[in-house]
C-alpha positions as CSV (number, residue, x, y, z in Angstrom):
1,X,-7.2,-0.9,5.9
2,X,-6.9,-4.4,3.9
3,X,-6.4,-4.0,0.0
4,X,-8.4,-6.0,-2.0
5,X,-6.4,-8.0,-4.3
6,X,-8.1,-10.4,-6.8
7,X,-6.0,-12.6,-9.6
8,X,-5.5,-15.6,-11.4
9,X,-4.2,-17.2,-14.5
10,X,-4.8,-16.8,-18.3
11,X,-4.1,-18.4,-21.1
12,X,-3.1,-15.8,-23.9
13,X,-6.5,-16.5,-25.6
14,X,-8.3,-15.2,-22.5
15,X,-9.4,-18.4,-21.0
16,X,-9.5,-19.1,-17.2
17,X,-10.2,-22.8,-17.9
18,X,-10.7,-25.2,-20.4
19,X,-13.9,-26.2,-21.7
20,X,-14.5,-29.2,-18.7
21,X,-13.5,-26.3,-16.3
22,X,-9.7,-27.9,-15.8
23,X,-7.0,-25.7,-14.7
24,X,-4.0,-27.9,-15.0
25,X,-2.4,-26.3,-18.2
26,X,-2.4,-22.7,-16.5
27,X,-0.5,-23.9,-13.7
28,X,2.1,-26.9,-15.0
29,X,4.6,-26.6,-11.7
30,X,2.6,-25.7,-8.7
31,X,5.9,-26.2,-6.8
32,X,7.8,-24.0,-9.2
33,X,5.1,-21.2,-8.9
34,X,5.0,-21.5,-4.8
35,X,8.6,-20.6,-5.1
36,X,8.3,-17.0,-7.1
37,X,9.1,-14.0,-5.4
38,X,5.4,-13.0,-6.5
39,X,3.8,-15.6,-4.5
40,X,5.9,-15.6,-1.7
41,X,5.0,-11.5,-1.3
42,X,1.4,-12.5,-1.5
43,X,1.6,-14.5,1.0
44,X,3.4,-12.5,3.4
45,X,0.8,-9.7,2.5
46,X,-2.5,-11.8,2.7
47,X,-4.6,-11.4,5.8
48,X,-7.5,-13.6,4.4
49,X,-8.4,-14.9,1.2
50,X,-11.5,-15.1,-0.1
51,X,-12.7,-17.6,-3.2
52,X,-15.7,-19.2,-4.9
53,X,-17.3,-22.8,-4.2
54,X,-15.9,-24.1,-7.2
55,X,-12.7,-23.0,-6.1
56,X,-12.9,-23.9,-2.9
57,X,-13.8,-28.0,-4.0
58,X,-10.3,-27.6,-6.0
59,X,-8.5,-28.5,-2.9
60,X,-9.9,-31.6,-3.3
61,X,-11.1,-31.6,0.6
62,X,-7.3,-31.5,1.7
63,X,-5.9,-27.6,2.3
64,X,-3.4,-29.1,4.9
65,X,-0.7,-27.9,2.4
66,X,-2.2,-25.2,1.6
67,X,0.1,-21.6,0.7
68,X,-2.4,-18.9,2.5
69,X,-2.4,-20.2,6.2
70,X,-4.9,-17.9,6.7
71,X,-8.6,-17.6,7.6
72,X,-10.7,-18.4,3.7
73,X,-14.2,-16.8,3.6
74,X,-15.9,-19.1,0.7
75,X,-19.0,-17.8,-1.4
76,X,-21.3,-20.5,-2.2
77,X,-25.0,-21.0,-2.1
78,X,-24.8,-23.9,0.8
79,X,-22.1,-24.7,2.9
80,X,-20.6,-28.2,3.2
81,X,-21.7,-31.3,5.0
82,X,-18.1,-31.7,6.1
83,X,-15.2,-29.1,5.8
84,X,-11.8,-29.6,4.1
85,X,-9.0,-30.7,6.2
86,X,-6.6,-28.6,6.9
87,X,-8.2,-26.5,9.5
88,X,-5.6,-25.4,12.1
89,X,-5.5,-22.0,14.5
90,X,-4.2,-20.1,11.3
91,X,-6.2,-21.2,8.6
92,X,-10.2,-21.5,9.3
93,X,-13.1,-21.6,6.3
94,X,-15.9,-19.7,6.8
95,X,-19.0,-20.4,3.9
96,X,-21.1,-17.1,3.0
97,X,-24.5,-17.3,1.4
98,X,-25.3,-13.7,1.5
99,X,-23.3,-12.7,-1.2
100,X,-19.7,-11.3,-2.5
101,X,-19.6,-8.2,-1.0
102,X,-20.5,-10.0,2.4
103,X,-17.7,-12.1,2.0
104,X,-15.6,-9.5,1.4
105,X,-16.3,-7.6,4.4
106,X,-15.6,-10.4,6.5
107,X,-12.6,-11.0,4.8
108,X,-11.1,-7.4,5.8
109,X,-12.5,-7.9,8.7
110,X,-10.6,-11.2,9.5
111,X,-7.0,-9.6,7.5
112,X,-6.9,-6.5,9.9
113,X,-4.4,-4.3,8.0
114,X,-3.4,-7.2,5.6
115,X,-4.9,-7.6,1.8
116,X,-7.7,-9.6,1.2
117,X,-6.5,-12.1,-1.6
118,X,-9.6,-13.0,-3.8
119,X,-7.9,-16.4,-5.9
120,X,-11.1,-17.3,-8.1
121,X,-12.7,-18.8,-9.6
122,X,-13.7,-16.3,-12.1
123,X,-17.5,-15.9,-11.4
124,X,-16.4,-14.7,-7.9
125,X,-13.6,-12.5,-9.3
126,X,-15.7,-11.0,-11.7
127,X,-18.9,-10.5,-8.9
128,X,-16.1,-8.0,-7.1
129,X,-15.4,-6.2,-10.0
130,X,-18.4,-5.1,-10.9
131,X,-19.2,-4.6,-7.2
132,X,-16.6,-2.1,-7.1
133,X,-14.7,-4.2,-4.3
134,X,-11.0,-5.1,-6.1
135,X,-8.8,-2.4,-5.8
136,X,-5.8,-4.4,-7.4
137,X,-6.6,-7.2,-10.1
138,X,-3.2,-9.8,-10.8
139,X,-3.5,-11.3,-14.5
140,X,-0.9,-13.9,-14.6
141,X,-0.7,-14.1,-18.8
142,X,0.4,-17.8,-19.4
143,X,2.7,-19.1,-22.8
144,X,-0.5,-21.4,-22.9
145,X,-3.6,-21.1,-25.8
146,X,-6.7,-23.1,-24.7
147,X,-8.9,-22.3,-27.8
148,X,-12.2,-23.0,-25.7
149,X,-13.3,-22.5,-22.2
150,X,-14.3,-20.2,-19.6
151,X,-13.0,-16.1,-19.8
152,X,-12.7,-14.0,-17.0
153,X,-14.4,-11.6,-19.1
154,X,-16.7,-11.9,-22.0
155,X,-19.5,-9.3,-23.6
156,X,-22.0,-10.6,-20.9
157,X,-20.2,-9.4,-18.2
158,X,-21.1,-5.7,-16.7
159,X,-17.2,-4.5,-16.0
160,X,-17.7,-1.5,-18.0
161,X,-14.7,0.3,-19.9
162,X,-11.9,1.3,-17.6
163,X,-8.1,2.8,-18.0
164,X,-6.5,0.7,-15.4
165,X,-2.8,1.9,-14.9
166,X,-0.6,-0.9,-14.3
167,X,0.6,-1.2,-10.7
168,X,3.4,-3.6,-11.1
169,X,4.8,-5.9,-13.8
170,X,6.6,-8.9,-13.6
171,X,8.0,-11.8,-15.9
172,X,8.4,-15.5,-14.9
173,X,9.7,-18.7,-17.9
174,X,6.5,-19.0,-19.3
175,X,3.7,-16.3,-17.4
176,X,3.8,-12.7,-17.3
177,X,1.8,-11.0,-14.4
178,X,0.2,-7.6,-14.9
179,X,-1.1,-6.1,-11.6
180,X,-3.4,-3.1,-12.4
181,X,-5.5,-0.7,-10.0
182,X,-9.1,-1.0,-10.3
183,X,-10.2,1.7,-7.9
C-alpha cells in the first residue's frame, strides 16, 4: 500500500516562502538538488505526486522537464482552461475540486504500491496533516533566514502536539532534511 510522503523546504526561521510567495532562496541550484541521493530515491519511490494549485502554476505551464514522470493529482478549486505541457504516457495531471483527501486517494490509487509524494505548497501539506493522511513529513532545513513570509506552521493551524520520531536524517552543503513519521 502507497506511503504518503509530504515535504518541502525551510528556511531556518520557519518560512516556506517569502513574503511575495517566492521560493527561489530555498532552492538556489535546482540542478544541484536533482542530483542528491535524496531526490533521486524519491523519485524512484514515487508512484504519483500530489500538490496544490499554487504549486502546480510554479511550473510555469512547462513540466516537460519535470523530475516525477509520474501521474500529478492537483487540488484546486477549478481546473485549467489549458493544461501544462509536458503531458506524456508517464506523467498525466489530474485537477481535484472535492478536496485533499480525495486527491489523495486517487493518488494511491494511481502509485499502486509506490509512495504518494505530496511537494506543496504548504496549504496543501498542511490540509494532509491535519487530515491524518501523511505518514512521513520531509523538512529540508535550509542555511537560508527569510525574516517574513509564509510558515508551514503557525498558531492558526490545527496540527495538534505530536512526538514525531525521526525516520531518517540526512545532510547536504547548505540543507539538512529531517524525515519524521506522522502516523
Amino acid at each position: 500500500m502507497a506511503r504518503v510522503i509530504a515535504g518541502m523546504s525551510m528556511s531556518l526561521d520557519g518560512f516556506v516562502s517569502d513574503r511575495n510567495g517566492e521560493v527561489g532562496l530555498l532552492y538556489p541550484d535546482m540542478e544541484a538538488m536533482r542530483q542528491t541521493e535524496g531526490l533521486q530515491e524519491a523519485i524512484r519511490s514515487t508512484g504519483a505526486v500530489a500538490m496544490g494549485r499554487r504549486s502546480y502554476e510554479m511550473g510555469n505551464d512547462d513540466y516537460a522537464g519535470y523530475e516525477f514522470q509520474v501521474p500529478i493529482f492537483v487540488l484546486t478549486h477549478r481546473a485549467p482552461e489549458q493544461v501544462a505541457k509536458g503531458e506524456n504516457d508517464k506523467l498525466t495531471f489530474t485537477f481535484v475540486t472535492e478536496g485533499i483527501k480525495r486527491v489523495i486517494d486517487q493518488a494511491k490509487a494511481a502509485a499502486g504500491d509506490k509512495d504518494v509524494t505530496v511537494v506543496g505548497g504548504a496549504s496543501t501539506i498542511h490540509q494532509c496533516i491535519e487530515a491524518g493522511l501523511v505518514d512521513e513529513l520531509h523538512i529540508d532545513l535550509r542555511s537560508v533566514l527569510l525574516g517574513d513570509g509564509r510558515r508551514l506552521f503557525d498558531r492558526r493551524n490545527r496540527v495538534g502536539r505530536r512526538d514525531a520520531p525521526a525516520v531518517s536524517r540526512e545532510e547536504m552543503r547548505g540543507t539538512a532534511r529531517l524525515g519524521i513519521e506522522m502516523g
